[in-house]
N, C-alpha and C positions, 0 to 999 in steps of 0.2 A: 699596339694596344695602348691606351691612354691612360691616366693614368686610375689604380684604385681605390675607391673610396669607401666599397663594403666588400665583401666576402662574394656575391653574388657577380662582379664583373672580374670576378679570377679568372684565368682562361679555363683552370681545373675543378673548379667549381661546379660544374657539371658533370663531370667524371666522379666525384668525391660523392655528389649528392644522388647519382645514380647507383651508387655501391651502394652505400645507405640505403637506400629505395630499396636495393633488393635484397636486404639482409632482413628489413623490416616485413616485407612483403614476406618474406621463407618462415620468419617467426610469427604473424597475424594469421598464416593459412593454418601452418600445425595448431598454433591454438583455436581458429576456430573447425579444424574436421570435425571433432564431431563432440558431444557433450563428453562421452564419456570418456575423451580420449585428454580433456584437458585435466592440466598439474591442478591441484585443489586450491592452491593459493591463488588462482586468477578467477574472478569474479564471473567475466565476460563468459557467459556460455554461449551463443549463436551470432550468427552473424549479423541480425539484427539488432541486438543488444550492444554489438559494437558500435554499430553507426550513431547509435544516441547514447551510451555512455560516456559522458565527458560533465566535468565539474560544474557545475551552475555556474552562470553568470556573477563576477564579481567587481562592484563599481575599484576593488582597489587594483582590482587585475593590474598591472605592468607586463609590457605594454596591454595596451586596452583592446587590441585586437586582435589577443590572445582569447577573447571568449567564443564561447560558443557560436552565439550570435552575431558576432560583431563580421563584417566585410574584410575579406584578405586584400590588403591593399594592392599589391602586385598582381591578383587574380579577379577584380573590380569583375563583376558583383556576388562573386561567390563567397560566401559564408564560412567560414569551419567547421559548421554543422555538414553541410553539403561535400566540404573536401571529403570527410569523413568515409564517405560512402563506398559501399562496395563496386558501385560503376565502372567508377574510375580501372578496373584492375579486372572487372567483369566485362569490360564494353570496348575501353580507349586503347590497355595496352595489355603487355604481359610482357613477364620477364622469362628471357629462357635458358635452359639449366647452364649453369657455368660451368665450362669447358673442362675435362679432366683425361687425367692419361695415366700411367699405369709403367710399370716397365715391362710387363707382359703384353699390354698394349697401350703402345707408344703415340697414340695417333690421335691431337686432338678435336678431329674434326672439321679443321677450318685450315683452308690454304695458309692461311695469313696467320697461323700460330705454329708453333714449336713445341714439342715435348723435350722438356729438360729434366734428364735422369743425374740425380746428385747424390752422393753415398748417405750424404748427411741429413740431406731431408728430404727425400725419397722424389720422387716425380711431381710436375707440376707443371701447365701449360704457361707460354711465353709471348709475344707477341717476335714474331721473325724480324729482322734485321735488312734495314732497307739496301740498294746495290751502295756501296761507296763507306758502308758505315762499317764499324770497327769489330771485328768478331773473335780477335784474338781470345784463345783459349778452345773454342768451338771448331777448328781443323779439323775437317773428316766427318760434319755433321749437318741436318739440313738446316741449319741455324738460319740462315740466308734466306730473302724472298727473292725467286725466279734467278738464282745466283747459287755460289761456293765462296764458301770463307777461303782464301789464298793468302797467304799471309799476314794473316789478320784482318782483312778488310774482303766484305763481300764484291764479291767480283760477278760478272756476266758469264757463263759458264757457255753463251753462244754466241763463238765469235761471229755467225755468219752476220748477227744483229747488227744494222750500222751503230757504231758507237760516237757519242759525243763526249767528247770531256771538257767542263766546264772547271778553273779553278777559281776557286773564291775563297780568300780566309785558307788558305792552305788544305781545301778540303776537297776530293777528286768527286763531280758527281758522274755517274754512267748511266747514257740514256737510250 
């Protein structure tokens, strides 16, 4: 990676801004269900009122493409008014529920994640632990993807599998 100059060429930038997205998107939906259901302090009642409530245009704006009108530069020709829209979240995407587990049930859905039951703060999905990587403390658990934690490092759990081992940096990969 080369190197960076704003916030936007982080590798995690995306990751960060995606969370975002969907903490904003869980709070924009509750407030617009339904008139009656919104807190009294927010203005916005429907979901029209969203798309064009935003501050008038101001020459002193900083930066200046912050108004309403003005063109998103990285998004060339789309407006703020238009980002605004319910489209976007009606049409292009959606976000779907974030993974959870339970200790009555431990399972959260996805090959590729882990249920980590902790005294202290209670359950909560993980992403699994690739073969080679480090899993000390997880002994005796599906911590591991397509593998078993064995002395702290996920291992191949099928030997019949040909295995490679590469070292690099003092680090075993299994293939």
């Amino acid at each position: 990676m080369g190197k960076s100059h704003s916030s936007s060429n982080d590798a995690i930038f995306l990751f960060h801004h995606s969370m975002i997205d969907l903490i904003f998107e869980a709070w924009r939906q509750k407030m617009q269900a339904s008139q009656c259901d919104l807190i009294v302090y927010y203005e916005i009642n429907s979901r029209t009122e969203r798309e064009s409530d935003y501050p008038a245009s101001d020459e002193n704006c900083f930066p200046p493409w912050h108004n309403i009108d003005s063109i998103m530069p990285m998004l060339h020709p789309l407006t703020n008014g238009r980002a605004l829209s319910n489209g976007y979240t009606d049409e292009l995407y959606e976000f779907a529920p974030r993974p959870n587990c339970t200790r009555k049930k431990p399972d959260c859905g996805s090959k590729y994640l882990f249920c980590h039951i902790s005294e202290m703060d209670g359950a909560h999905c993980m992403a699994k632990i690739r073969l080679g990587g480090k899993c000390t403390g997880f002994e005796g658990t599906k911590i591991c993807y397509v593998g078993e934690c064995i002395n702290g490092i996920c291992q191949n759990k099928d030997r019949s599998i040909v295995e490679k081992q590469y070292r690099n940096r003092n680090d075993i990969w299994l293939m």
